[in-house]
C-alpha positions, 0 to 999 in steps of 0.5 A: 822547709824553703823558707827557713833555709832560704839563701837569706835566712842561712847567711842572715848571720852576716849581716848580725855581724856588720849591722846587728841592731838593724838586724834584731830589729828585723828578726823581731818585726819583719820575721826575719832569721830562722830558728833551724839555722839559729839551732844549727848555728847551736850545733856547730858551735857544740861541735867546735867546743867540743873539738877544742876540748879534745885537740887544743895543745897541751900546752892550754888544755886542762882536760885529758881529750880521752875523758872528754865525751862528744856527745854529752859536750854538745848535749851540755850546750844544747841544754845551757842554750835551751835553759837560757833562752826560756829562762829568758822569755820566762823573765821577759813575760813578766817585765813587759817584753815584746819579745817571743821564744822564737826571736829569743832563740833566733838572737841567741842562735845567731850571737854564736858566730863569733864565737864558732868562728873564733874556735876553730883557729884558736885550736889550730893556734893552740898547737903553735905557741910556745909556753909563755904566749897563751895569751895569744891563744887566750886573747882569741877566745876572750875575743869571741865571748866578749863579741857573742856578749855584746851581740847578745845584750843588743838582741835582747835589748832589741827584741824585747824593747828595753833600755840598756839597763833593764836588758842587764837587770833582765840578764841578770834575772835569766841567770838566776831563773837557769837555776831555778829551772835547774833546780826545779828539774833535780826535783822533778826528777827526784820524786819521780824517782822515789815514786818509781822505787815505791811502786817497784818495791810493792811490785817486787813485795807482791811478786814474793808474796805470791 
């Protein structure tokens, strides 16, 4: 357990920030990061979506706070963050990529800072402007995603040994393979379903009958 929440591997983050390709070159070749600290990283960012979704000011959120559900929130990112990273390995697998699931998740994990850095004050922010300046509010979030993207495309690129090219053909790839895996799942899950209706309808026939 030390050495995945070593000193290091916990702040490793800033050093994403600052130098990232040298970073990612690391995480991939010299084992560095730690994947509980990129999921922890995953679940912070959950709980500050979540808050901005139930505290931002009325005058930028569109969502009633008391039909917001804390748990299925962050249930909901865990499941998108999951989906994208083996999405992305799947894809990656085929197109010569050197890099593994755990540097996957590792980038990935990681890319989030800005983002769960940038919630937490465009929230507070939310409460202060006026009708008129949300694009203050706005400006803060678009910020943070467009940050969390660059950090992201660079980790892939660098993990997987791409060119900046085939890391946006690989991006691309890995959205349409989130729907496949999606909908692979919704069939899953329905013929499951149908087996156990099946099953149960014989159960409740014998059940009758006898």
């Amino acid at each position: 357990m030390r050495k995945y929440f070593s000193k290091e591997r916990m702040f490793y983050f800033r050093r994403i920030l600052m130098h990232p390709l040298d970073s990612f070159y690391e995480i991939r070749h010299r084992e560095y990061g730690s994947v509980p600290v990129a999921l922890i990283c995953v679940l912070l960012f959950g709980l500050v979506f979540t808050m901005n979704r139930i505290f931002a000011g009325f005058i930028v959120n569109e969502v009633n706070p008391r039909t917001v559900n804390g748990l299925t929130e962050i249930g909901s990112v865990f499941l998108l963050f999951m989906l994208f990273c083996i999405g992305n390995w799947s894809v990656t697998c085929l197109m010569n990529g050197e890099g593994r699931l755990k540097d996957i998740i590792t980038v990935v994990g990681y890319s989030l800072t800005p983002l769960i850095a940038v919630y937490i004050p465009a929230t507070l922010l939310s409460h202060v402007v006026a009708a008129g300046e949300e694009v203050f509010y706005y400006f803060a979030i678009g910020a943070g995603l467009v940050w969390f993207g660059l950090l992201v495309l660079m980790g892939i690129m660098t993990v997987h040994n791409y060119s900046l090219l085939k890391t946006i053909v690989t991006l691309v790839l890995t959205l349409l393979a989130m729907f496949i895996l999606i909908f692979l799942a919704l069939l899953i899950y329905d013929l499951i379903n149908q087996v156990y209706i099946f099953i149960y309808s014989i159960y409740t026939e014998l059940i009758f009958r006898y």
